[in-house]
N, C-alpha and C positions, 0 to 999 in steps of 0.2 A: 591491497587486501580488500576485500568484498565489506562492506559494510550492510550492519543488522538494523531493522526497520523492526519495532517490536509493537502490535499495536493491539487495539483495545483496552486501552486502560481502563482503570473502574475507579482508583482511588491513587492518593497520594501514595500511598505505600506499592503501588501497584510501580507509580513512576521513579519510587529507591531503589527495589529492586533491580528494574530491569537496565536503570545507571549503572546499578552496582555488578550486573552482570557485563556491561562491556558492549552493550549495546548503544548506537550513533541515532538514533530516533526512534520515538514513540508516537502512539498513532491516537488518536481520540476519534472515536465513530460519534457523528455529532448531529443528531437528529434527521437521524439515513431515513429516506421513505419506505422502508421495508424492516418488518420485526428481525429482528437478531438479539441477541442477547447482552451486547455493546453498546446499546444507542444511550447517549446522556443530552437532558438540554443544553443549550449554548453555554448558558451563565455558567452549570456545573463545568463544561468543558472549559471554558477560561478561566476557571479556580488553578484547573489541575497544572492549565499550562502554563500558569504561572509557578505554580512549583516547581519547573524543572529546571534542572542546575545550566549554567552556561556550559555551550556547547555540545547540549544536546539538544538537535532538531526535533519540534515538535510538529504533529500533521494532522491535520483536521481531515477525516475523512467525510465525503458529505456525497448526498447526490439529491437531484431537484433541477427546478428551475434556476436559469443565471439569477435572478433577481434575491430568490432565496438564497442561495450559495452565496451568494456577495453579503447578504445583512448578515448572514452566520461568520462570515471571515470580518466583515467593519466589529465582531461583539469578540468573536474569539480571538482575533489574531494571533494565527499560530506561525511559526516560518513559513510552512507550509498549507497550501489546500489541494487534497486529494479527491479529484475527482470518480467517484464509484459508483457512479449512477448508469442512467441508459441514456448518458447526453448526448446529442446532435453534434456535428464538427461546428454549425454556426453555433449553438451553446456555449463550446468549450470555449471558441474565440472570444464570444461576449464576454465570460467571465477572464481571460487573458487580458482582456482588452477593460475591463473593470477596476483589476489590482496591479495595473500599471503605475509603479511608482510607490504601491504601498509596502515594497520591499516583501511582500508573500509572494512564493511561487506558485506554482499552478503543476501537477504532473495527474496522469489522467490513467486509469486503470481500465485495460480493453480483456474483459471479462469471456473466457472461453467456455462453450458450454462442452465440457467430456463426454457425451453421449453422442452428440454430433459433430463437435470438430470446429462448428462454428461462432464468429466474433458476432457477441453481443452488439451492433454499431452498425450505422447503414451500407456498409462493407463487410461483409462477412465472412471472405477468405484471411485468414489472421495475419499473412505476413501484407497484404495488399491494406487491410486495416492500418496496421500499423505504421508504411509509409503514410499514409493519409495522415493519421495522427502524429505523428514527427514531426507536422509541417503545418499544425495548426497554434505555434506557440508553447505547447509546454517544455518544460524541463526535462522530463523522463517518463516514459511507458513503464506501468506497472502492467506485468501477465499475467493474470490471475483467474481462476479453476471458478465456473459457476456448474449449478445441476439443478434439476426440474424442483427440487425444492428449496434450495436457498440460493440466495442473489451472492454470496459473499462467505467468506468465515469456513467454507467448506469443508476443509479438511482432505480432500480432493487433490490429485496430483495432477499437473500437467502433464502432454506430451513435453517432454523434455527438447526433445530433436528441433520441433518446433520451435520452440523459446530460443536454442541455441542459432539457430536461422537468422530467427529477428535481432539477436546481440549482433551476428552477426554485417546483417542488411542495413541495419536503422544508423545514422549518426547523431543520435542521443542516448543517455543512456538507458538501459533497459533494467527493470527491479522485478524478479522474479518471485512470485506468491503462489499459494497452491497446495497444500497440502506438505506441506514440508516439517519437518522434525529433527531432532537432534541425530536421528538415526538414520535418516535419507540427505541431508542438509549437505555434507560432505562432497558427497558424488553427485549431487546437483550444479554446487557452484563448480566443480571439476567438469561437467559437461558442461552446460552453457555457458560459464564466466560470465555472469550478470556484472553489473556495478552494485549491485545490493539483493539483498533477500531480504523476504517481511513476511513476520509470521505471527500466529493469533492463535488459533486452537493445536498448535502442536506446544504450547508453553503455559499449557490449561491444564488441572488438576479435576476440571468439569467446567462448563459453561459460563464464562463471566470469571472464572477463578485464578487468577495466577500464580503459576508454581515456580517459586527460587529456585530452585535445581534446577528444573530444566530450562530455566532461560539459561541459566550459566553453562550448562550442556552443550545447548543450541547455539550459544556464540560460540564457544571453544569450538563446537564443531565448525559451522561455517568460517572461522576466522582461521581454520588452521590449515585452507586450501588457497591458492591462488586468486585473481577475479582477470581478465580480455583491461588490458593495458593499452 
C-alpha cells in the first residue's frame, strides 16, 4: 500500500491530525531559503518533532548549503532530511556523507519546472536526472511540480507519464508530489505506483492552514489504490 508523506506542519495540532488521519510522515519546512508559507526556525521545528507519536516518520525539509543542512539536522533531528533545494550532486553527497551514522536519512526532491519540462539540477532531462540522483546516496527521489513563481508547495500537477517512467527506471524508491488532492490522488498512485505520495496545499483550508477532512480524504483516497511492489 502506497504510503502518505503529509507536510508542512505549523503546529502540534497540525501533527494529531494528520496521525489521526492515517498518514506514515510528516514533513517540517525548516528554514527553506525561499518565502513559502511553511518555513519555521530549527528550535520551533524540534519542538514539533518531538511531538510525534512513535512511528510516525518525521522529515525536515530544508535546502541551502551542506554546512547549513547539516547544523539544521545536528538541532532538529528528524528521521529524516529532505532535501528541496537547488543542490549540486557533490552537495547532496556531502550532506550523505555528513549524517553517516546519525541514523537520519537523506532523500532528495528533483523539482520539475511544468512550463518547460525541465529538472531543476545540473541534468535537466528528468528521467537522466534521476538516474544521476539514484546513485548519489539517497534513500528515495521525491518528483515534485516547480513554476516561475514558487520553488515548492505548488499545487501544480506533474506529467504523470513521466513520474511513472522514473518508478519505473530508478532502483530506489520514487515519492510522488505535485499538485495532488483527495480528488486526483486515486488515479495518480494508479498510474505511476509511487512508494509514497506527499502532499501540502491539497490538505490546506488556505495557506499554512490545515484541514481534518481533507487530510482524512486524502489518505482514504491514496491508500485505497495499489502502489509498484
Amino acid at each position: 500500500m502506497v504510503r502518505v508523506k503529509i507536510c508542512g506542519m505549523m503546529s502540534r495540532q497540525d501533527v494529531i491530525m494528520a496521525q489521526a488521519s492515517g498518514a506514515d510522515g510528516v514533513g517540517f519546512v525548516t528554514e527553506y531559503p525561499f518565502p513559502v508559507p511553511w518555513n519555521l526556525p530549527r528550535e520551533r521545528a524540534r519542538e514539533l518533532v518531538l511531538t510525534a507519536p512513535p512511528f510516525l516518520t518525521t522529515v525536515a525539509v530544508v535546502g541551502g548549503s551542506p554546512e547549513g543542512i547539516l547544523e539544521i539536522a545536528r538541532t532538529v533531528r528528524p528521521g529524516v532530511i529532505q532535501l528541496h533545494g537547488d543542490e549540486t550532486l557533490q552537495e547532496i553527497r556531502e550532506v550523505v556523507k555528513g549524517l553517516e551514522g546519525t541514523g537520519i536519512q537523506v532523500i532528495k526532491a528533483m523539482r520539475v519546472n511544468v512550463d518547460t519540462g525541465l529538472a531543476s539540477f545540473e541534468e535537466t532531462n528528468p528521467l537522466k536526472a534521476g538516474e544521476v540522483l539514484a546513485g548519489s546516496g539517497i534513500k528515495a527521489l521525491v518528483v515534485d511540480s516547480r513554476t516561475s513563481s514558487m520553488p515548492a508547495g505548488t499545487g501544480v500537477s506533474l506529467d504523470w507519464d513521466m513520474a511513472a517512467a522514473m518508478v519505473r527506471r530508478l532502483d530506489i524508491p520514487v515519492i510522488l508530489a505535485g499538485g495532488l488532492s483527495a480528488e486526483n490522488v486515486a488515479g495518480a498512485v494508479e498510474k505511476v505506483r509511487p512508494y509514497a505520495v506527499d502532499v501540502i496545499t491539497g490538505v490546506e483550508s488556505g495557506p499554512g492552514i490545515k484541514d481534518a477532512a481533507k487530510m482524512r480524504a486524502f489518505v482514504r483516497a491514496a491508500k485505497g489504490t495499489g502502489r509498484k511492489t
